[in-house]
Structure formats: C-alpha cells, structure tokens
KOLDO-816018 format. One record per atom (N, C-alpha, C): x, y, z; residue in one letter. Coordinates in steps of 0.001 Angstrom, whole numbers, padded with zeros to 6 digits, always signed. Atoms other than C-alpha are relative to their C-alpha. Example, Ala and Ser with C-alpha at 12.3 -4.5 7.8 and 13.67 -1.06 7.14 Angstrom:
+000890-001190+000000A;+012300-004500+007800A;+000900+001200+000000A;-000820-001190-000060S;+013670-001060+007140S;-000770+001090+000730S;
//
This chain:
-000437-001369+000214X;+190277+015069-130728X;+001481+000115+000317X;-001689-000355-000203X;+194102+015998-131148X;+000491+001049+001246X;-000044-000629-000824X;+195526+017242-128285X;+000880+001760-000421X;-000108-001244+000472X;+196245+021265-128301X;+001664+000177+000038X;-001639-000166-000939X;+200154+021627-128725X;+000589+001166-000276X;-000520-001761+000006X;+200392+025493-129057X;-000685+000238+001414X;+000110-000771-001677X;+200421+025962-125128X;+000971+000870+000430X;-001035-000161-000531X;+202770+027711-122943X;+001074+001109-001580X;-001180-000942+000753X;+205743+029869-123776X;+000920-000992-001249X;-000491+000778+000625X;+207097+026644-126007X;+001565+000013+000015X;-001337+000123+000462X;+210590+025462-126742X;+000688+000908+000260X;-001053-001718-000101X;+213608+028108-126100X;+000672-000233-001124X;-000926-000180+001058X;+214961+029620-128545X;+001715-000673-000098X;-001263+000391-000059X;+218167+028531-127273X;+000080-001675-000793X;-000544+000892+000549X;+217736+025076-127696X;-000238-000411-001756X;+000180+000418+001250X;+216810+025335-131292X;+001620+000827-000559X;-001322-001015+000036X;+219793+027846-131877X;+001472-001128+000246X;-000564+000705-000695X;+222029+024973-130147X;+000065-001322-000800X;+000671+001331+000759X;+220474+021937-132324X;+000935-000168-000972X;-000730+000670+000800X;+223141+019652-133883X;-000230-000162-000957X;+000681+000464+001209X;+220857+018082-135710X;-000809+001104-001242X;+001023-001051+001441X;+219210+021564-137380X;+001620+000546-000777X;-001158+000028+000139X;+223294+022361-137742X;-000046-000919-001309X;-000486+001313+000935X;+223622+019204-140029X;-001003-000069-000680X;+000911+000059+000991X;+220633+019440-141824X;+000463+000114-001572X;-000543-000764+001724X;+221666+019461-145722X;-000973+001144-000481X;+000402-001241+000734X;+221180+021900-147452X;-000488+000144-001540X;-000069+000279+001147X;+219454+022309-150593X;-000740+001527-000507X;-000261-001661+000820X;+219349+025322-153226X;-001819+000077-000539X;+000649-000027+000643X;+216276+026930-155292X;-000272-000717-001052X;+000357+000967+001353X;+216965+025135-158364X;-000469-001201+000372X;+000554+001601-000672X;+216628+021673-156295X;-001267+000161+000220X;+001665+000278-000386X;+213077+022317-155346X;-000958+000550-000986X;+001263-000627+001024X;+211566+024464-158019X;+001210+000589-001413X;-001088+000551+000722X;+213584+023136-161136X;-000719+001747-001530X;+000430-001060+001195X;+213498+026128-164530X;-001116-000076-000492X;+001291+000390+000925X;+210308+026318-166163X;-001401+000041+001253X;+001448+000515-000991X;+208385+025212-162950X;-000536+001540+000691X;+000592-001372-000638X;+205851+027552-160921X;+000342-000561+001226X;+000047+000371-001228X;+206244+027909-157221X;-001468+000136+000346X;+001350-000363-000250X;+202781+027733-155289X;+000095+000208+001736X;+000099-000089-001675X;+202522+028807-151982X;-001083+000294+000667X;+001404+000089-000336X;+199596+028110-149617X;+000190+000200+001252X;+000149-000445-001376X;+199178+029904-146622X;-001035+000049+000880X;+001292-000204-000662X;+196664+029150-144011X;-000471+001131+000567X;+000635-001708-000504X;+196269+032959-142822X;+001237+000687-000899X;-001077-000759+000433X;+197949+035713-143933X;+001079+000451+001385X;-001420+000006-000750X;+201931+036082-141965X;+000105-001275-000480X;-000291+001549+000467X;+202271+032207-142545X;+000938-000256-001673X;-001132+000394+001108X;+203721+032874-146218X;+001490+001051+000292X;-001366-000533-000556X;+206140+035463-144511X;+000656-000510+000940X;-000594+000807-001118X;+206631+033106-141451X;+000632-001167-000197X;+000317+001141+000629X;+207045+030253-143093X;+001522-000448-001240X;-000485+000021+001229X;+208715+031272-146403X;+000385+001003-000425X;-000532-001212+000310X;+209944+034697-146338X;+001233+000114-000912X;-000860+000419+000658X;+213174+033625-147442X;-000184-000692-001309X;+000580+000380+001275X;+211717+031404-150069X;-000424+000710-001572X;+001063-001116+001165X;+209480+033966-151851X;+001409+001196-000030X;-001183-001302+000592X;+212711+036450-152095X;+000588-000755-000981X;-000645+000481+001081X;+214721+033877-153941X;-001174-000245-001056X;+000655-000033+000898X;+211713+033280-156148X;-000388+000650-000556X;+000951-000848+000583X;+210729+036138-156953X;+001782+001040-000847X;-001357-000680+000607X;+214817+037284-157391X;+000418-000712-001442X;-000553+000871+000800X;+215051+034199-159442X;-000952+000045-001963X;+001065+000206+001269X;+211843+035179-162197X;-001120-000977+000095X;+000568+001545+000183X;+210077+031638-161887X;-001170+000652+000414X;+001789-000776-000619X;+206456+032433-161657X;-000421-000339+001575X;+000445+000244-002143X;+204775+032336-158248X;-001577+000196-000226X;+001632-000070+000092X;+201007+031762-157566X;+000153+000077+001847X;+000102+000052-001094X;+200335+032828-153783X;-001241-000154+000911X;+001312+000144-000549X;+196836+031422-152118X;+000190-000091+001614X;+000466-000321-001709X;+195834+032796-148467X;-001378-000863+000319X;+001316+000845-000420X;+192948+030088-147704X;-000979+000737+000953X;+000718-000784-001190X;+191659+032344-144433X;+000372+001527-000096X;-000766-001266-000251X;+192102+035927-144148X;-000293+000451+001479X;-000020+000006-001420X;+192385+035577-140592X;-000537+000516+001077X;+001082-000531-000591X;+189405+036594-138802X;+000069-000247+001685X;+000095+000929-001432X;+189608+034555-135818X;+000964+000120+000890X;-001038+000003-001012X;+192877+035892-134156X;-000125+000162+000869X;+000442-000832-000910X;+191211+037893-131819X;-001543+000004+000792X;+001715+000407-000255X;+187797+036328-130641X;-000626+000967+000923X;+000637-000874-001441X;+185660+038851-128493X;+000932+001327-000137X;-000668-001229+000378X;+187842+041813-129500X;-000430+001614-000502X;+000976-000922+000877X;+186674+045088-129946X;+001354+001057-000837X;-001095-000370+000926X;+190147+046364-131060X;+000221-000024-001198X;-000129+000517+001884X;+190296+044108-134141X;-000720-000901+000140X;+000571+000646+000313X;+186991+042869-134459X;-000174-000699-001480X;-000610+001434+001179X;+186778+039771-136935X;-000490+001178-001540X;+000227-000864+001706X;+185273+042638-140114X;+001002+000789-000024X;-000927-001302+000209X;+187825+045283-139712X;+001657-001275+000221X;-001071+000953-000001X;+190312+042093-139091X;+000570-000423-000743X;+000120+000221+001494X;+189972+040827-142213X;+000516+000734-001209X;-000501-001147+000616X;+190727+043825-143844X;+001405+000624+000369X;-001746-000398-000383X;+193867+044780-142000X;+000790-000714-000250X;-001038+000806+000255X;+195343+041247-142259X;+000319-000034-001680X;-000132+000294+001426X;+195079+041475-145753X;+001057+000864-000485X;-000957-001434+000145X;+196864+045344-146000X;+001204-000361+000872X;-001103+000290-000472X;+199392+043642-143576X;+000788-000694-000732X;-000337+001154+000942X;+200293+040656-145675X;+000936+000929-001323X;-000681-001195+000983X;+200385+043421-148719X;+001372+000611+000293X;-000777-001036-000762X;+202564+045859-146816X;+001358-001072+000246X;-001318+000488+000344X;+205092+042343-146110X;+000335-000398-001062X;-000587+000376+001851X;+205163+041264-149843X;+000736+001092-000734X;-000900-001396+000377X;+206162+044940-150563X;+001198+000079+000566X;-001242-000495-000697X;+208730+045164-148127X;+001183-001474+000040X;-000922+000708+000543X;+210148+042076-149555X;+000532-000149-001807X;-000730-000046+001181X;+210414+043224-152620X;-001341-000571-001283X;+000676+000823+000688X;+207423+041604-154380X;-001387+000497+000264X;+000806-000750+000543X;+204391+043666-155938X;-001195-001063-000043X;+000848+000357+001125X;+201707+040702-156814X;-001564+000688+000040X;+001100-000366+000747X;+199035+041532-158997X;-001395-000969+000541X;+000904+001127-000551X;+195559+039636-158301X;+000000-000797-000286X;+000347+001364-000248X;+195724+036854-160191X;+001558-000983+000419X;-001282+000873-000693X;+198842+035846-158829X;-000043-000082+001780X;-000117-000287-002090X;+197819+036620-154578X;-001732-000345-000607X;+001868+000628-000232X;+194120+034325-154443X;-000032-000215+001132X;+000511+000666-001350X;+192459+034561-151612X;-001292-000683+000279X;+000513+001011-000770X;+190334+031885-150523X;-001417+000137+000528X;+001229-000323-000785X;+188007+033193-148318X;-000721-000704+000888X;+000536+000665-001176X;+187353+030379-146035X;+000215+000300+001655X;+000499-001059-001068X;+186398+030746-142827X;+001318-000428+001169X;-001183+000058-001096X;+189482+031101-139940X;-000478-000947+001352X;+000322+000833-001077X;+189914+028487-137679X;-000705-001188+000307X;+000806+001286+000228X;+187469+025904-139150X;+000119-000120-001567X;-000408+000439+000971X;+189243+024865-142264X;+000584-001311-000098X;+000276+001662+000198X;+189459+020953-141449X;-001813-000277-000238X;+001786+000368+000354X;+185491+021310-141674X;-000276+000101-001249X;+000053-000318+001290X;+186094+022392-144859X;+000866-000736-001167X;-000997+001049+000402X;+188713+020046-146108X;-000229-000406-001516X;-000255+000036+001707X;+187402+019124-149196X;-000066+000806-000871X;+000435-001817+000560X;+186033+022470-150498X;+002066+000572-000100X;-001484-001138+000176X;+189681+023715-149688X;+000723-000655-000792X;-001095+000562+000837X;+191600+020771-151629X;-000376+000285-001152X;+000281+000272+000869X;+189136+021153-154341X;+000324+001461-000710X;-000295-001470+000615X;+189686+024998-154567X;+001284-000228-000314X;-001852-000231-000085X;+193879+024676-154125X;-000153-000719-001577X;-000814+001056+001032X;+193354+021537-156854X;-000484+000884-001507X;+000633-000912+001103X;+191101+024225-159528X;+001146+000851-000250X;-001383-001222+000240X;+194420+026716-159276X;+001311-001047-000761X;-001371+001154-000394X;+197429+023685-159287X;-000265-000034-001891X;-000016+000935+000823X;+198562+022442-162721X;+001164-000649-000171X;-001330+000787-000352X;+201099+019930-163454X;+001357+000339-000187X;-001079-000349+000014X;+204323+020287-162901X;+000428+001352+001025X;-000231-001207-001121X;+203752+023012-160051X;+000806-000950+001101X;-000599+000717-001455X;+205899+022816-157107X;-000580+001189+001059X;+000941-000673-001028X;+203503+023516-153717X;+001044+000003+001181X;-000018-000186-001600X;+204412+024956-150200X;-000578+000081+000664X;+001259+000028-000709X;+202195+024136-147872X;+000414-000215+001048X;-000091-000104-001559X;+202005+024229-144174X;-000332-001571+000428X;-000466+001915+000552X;+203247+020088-143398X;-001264+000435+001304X;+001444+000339-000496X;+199937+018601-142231X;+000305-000971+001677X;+000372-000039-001626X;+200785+018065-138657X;+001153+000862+001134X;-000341-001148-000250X;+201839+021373-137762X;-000109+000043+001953X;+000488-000181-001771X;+200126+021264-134185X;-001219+001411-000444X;+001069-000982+000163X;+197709+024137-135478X;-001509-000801-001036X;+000854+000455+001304X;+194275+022542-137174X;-000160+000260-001305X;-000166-000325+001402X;+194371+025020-139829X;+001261+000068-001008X;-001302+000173+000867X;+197946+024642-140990X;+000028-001879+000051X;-000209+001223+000367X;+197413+020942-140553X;-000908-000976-001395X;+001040-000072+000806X;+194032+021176-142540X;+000557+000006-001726X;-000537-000307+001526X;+195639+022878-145714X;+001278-000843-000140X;-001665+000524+000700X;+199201+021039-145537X;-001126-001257-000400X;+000765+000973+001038X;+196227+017609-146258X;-000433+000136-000900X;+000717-000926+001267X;+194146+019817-148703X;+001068-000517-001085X;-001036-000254+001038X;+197208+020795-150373X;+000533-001227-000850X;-000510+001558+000142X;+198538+017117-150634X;-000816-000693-000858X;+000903+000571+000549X;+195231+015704-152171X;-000006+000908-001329X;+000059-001123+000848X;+195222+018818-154612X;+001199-000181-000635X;-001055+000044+000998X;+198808+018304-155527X;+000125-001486-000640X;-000337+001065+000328X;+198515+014435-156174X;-001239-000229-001358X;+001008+000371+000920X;+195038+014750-158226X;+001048+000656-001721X;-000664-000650+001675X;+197142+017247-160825X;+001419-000627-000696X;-001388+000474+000261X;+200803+015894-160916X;+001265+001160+000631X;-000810-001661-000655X;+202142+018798-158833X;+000888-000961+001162X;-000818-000104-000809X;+204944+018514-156307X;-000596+000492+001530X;+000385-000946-001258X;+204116+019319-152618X;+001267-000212+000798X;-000769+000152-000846X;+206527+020075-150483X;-000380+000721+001624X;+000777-000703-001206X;+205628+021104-146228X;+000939+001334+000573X;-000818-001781-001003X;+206694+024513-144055X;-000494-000680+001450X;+000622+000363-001550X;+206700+023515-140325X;-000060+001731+000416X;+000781-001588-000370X;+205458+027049-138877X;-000022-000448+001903X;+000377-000110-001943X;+204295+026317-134805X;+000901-001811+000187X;-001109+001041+000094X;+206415+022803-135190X;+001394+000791+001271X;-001318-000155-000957X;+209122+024624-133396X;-000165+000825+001341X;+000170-000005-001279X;+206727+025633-130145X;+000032-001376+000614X;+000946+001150-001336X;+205865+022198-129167X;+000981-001033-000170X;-000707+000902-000340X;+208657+019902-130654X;+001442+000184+000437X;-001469-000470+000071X;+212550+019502-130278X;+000848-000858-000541X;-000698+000482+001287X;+215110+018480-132203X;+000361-001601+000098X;+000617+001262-000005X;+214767+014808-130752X;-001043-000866-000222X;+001438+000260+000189X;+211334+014425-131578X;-000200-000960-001100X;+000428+001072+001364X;+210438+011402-133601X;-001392+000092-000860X;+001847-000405+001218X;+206760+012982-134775X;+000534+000690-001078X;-000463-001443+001189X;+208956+015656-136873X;+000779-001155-001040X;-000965+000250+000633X;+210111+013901-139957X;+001118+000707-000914X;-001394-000386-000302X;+213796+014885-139774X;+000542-000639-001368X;-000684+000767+001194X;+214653+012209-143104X;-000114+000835-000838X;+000335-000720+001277X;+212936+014792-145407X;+000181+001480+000670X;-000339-001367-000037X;+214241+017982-143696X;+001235+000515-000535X;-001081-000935+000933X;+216358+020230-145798X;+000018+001456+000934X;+000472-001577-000651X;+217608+023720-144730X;+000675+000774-001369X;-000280-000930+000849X;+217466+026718-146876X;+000665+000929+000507X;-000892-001157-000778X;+220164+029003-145832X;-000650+001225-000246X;+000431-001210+000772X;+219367+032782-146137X;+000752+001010+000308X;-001122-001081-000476X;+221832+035611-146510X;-000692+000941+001138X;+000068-001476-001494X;+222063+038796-143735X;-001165+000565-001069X;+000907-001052+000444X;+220336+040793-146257X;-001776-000457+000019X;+001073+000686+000374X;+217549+038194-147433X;-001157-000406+001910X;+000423+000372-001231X;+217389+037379-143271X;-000619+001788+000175X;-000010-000944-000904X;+217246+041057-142559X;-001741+000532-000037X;+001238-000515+000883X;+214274+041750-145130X;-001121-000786+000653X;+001478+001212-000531X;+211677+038584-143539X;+000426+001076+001156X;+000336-001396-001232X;+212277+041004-140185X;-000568+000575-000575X;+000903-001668+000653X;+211241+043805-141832X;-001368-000495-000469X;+001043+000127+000331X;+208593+042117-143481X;-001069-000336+001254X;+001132-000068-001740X;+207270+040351-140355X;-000419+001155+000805X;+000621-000882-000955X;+207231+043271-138380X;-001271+000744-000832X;+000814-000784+000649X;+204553+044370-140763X;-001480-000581+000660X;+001351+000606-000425X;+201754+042048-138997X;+000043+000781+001600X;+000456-000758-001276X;+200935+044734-136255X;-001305-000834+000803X;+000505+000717-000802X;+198334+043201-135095X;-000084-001551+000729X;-000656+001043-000556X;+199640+039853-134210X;+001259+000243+000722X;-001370-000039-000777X;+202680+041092-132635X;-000475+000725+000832X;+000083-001137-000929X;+200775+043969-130518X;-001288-001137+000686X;+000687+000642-001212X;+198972+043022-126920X;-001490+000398-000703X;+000745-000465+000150X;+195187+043786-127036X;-000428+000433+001566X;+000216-000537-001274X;+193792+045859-124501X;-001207-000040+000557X;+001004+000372+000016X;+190269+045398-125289X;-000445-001670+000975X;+000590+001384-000439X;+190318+041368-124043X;+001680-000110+001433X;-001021+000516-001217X;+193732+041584-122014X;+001152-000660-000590X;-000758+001068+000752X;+195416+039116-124263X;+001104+000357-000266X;-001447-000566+000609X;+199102+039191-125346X;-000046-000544-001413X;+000006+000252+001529X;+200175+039106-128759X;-000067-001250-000360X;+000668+001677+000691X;+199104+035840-130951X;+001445-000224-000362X;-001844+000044+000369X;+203132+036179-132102X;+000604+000390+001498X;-000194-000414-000639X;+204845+036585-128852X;+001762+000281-000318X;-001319+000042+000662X;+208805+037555-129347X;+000297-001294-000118X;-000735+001452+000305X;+209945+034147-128660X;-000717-000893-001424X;+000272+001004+000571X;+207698+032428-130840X;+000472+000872-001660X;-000724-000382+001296X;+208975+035355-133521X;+001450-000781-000657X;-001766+000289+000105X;+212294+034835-132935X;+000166-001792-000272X;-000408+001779+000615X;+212253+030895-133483X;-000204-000078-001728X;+000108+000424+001629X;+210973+031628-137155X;+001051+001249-000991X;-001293-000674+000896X;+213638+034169-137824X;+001175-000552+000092X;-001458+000493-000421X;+216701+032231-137432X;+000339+000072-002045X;-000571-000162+001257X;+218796+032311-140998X;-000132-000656-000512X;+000205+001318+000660X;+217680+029340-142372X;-001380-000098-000128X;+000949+000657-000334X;+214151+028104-143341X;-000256-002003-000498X;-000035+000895+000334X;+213171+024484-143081X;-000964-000529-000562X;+001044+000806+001064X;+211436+022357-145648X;+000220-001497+000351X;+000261+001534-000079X;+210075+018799-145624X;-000345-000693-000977X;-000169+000249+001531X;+210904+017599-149210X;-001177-001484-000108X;+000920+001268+000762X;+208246+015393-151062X;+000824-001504+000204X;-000403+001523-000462X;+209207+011660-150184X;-000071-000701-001772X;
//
C-alpha cells in the first residue's frame, strides 16, 4: 500500500514561490500542446480539479475556439465522510452546481455533451481502473490532446485516472499530457519522484490569473470548515494558494 502523502500543512508556499528551478522552467504556448484542428480533453478526478489544475488552460482554450470535451470521473461524494452538513446525496449535487458556477465565471458555458460526467464512485476509482480507462477510451478519438491528473499525484484518485487516462489515450492515438494538483503538498522542487525533464510552465496573465480565483472561490464547500464533524476545509488557504500562483504546470507526453 502507497504511503499517504497528503498529510500535514505541506510544503510553504514560500518555498515554491522561491523555486529556481519552477523560475527556469520553459515555457510553452497553447499552440505547442493542442496544435489547430486538435480537441483538448480534460479529465478531472472530482469536480475543482479542472479549475485547480487547469483554470488557466481551459480560458486559453476556450478564448482560442479549439473544441474542448470536459469529463468529471467522480462527482465528489466522499469529501466529507460522516457529515451531516454535506452529506454524500446533497454533495453530489452541489459539487456539480459548484464546478458549473466555476466554468461560468471563467467564461465558459458547456453544453452536456461537451461536460460528461462519469459517475464513478469518489475515492475508489483505482478499484475501478479499467471501467474508468474504458469509459475515458469510448469518449477519446485520435488526434485528441488529454489532461489528466499525472498518475502519481500522491492522491489515489488523481493517480487512478492520470493511468486510466494513459491506457485510454494510447489504445486511440490521442496525446496525454499530466496536471500535478496535490504534487506541490508533499514534494519540492528537489525532488527526484517529480519528473522535472517533461515540466513546462504555462504562464497566465493578471486577468486570466485573476479569473481561476474567482472561479475557485466558487467550491464553497471545500474551502469552508464543517461544523457538523469539526473538520477544516478539504482546500485549506495554503494548499489554495500553492495552485494559484501565475503559472500552471504541465508534464508533456515523453
């Protein structure tokens, strides 16, 4: 069993803020990853994850025209175990109107068959592993370029779907490329588990930065305490604030 590496208050913001090496990262544009013609696909193991993740992303794509297909695998039931606040049925339903509520407030309307959700079950989506590659690989066709949550995230279910995704994009002829997401509680910018050869950074203007705020703050219930179990928020600021910095990073197909 993999050991748990979303403990603790994680990493400081500072030293990622500070990081030479995220400094020097090259840089590479929209057209480089999702070339004219192509679709983007983005695969989010809960819903926040394609705003945490890829907020920045999905603005230039969606500024740029290029089609977009957006699959939520979980609709995130499981944040809150024992909760009578946001028990897992009424959970389900909010994360979904949250998600909505940040795609709007970035600018981006989709319709249903462009936002598929999934419907597997939160939190046990390596049990499901093939079911989920085989669903992602039924959507995928060739020549898609995928975002997926890189398959050793430190979370099971973002490590689950970044493999899914991978098996799903190699059966069709699709592109995968990873999103590190909880990557920047547990490692640091010396870390030889993070491969650093295939990290790119996507810059993102004030405005484009200002808008993923705005959108994030739309997942109320991951950012608010519960009072029902005691618990503090599943987003705590710090671990916000490490995925808003002006840049997001990608881990380009090898």
């Amino acid at each position: 069993m993999k050991t748990n590496l979303i403990v603790g208050a994680g990493t400081s913001l500072d030293h990622w803020s500070d990081s030479q090496r995220l400094a020097m990262l090259p840089e590479i544009q929209l057209s480089d990853l999702v070339p004219e013609g192509a679709r983007a696909v983005i695969i989010a193991p809960h819903p926040d994850d394609e705003i945490l993740g890829s907020g920045g992303l999905l603005q230039m794509i969606g500024a740029s025209g290029r089609s977009l297909l957006l699959i939520s695998v979980t609709d995130g039931t499981a944040s809150h175990p024992g909760s009578t606040r946001w028990p897992a049925q009424q959970l389900g339903a909010l994360r979904v109107q949250e998600s909505e509520e940040a795609l709007r407030r970035l600018g981006l309307a989709l319709p249903e068959w462009q936002w598929l959700r999934a419907g597997f079950e939160d939190s046990q989506v390596a049990t499901h592993e093939a079911a989920v590659a085989m669903f992602i690989e039924q959507q995928l066709r060739p020549g898609d370029v995928v975002f997926a949550t890189w398959r050793e995230d430190g979370h099971s279910d973002h490590d689950a779907v970044g493999r899914a995704s991978s098996t799903a994009a190699r059966a069709v002829g699709a592109t995968l490329h990873e999103l590190p997401i909880w990557t920047w509680h547990w490692a640091r910018d010396d870390d030889a588990r993070v491969p650093w050869a295939r990290a790119h950074k996507i810059n993102l203007s004030p405005s484009a930065m200002a808008r993923k705020r705005y959108a994030a703050s739309a997942f109320t219930s991951q950012l608010q305490e519960d009072p029902s179990t005691g618990s503090g928020p599943i987003l705590p600021a710090l671990a916000l604030e490490r995925l808003l910095r002006p840049y997001e990073i990608v881990f380009v197909q090898e």
